[in-house]
C-alpha positions as CSV (number, residue, x, y, z in Angstrom):
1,X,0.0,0.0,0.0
2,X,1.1,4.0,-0.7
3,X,2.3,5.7,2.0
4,X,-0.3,8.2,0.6
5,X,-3.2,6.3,0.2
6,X,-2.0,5.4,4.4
7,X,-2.1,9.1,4.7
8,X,-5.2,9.5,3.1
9,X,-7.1,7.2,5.2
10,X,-5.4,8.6,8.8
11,X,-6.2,11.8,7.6
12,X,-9.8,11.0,7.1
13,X,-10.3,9.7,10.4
14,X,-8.1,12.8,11.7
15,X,-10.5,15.2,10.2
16,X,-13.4,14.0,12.3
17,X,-12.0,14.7,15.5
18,X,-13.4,17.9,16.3
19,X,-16.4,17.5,14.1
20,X,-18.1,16.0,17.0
21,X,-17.7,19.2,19.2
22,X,-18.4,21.6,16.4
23,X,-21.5,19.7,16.1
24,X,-22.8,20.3,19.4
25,X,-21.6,23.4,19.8
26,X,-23.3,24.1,17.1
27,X,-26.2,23.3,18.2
28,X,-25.9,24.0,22.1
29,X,-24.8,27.4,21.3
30,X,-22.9,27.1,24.7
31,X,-18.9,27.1,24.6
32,X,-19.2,26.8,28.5
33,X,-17.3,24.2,28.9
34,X,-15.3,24.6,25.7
35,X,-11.6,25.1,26.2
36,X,-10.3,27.7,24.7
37,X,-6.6,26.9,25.3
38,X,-7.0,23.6,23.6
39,X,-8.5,25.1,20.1
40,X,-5.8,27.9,19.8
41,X,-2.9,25.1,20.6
42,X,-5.0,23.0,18.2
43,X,-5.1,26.0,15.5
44,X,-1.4,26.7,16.1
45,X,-0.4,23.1,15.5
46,X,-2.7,22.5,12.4
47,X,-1.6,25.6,10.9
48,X,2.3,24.1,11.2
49,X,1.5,20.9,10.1
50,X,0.0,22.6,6.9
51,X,2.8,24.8,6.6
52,X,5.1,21.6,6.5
53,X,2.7,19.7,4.1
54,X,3.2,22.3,1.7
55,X,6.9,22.0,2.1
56,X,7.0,18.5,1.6
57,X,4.3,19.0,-1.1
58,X,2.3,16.0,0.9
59,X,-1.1,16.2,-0.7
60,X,-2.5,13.7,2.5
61,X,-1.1,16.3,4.8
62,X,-2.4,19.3,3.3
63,X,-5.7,18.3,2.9
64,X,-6.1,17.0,6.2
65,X,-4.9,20.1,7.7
66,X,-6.7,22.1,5.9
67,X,-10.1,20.4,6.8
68,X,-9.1,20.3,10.5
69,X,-7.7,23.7,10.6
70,X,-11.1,24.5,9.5
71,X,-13.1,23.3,11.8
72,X,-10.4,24.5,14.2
73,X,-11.0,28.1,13.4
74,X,-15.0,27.5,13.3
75,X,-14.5,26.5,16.9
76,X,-12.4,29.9,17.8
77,X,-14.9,31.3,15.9
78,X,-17.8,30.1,18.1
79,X,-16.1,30.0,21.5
80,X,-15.5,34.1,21.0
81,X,-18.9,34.8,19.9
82,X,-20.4,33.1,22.3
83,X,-18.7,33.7,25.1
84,X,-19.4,37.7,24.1
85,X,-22.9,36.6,24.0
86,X,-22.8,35.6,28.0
87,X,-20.9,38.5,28.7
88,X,-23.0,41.2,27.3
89,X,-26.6,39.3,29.0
């Protein structure tokens, strides 16, 4: 087997991890219990990791990253609004 097709397939199941939590944030609309740490480490390391799977031109690694960095950022995206939701009332 391709190391790429191996790639392919780790980076489908590594695309799904935070689809479950976007999902329920989602619909919760409640980043209470969210951590906020975790998503910008997450974002940071994602954003590297696609940074180095352009330089390697890895097309496993770049798509992967960019679907997780995706739902990375729609995470930051609803933790700040709805944490400025609570805080305004």
């Amino acid at each position: 087997m391709n190391s790429e097709v191996i790639g392919i397939i780790a980076g489908a199941f590594s695309c799904t991890t935070f689809l479950p939590q976007v999902i329920k944030t989602w619909k919760s609309k409640s980043t209470k219990d969210v951590s906020l740490t975790m998503f910008l480490i997450a974002t940071l390391g994602t954003t590297l990791w696609l940074i180095y799977g352009i330089m390697i031109d890895s097309f496993s690694i770049i798509a992967t990253n960019i679907v997780v960095l995706f739902f990375s950022i729609t995470m930051l995206f609803l933790i700040f609004r709805n944490r400025e939701k609570t805080e305004r009332g």
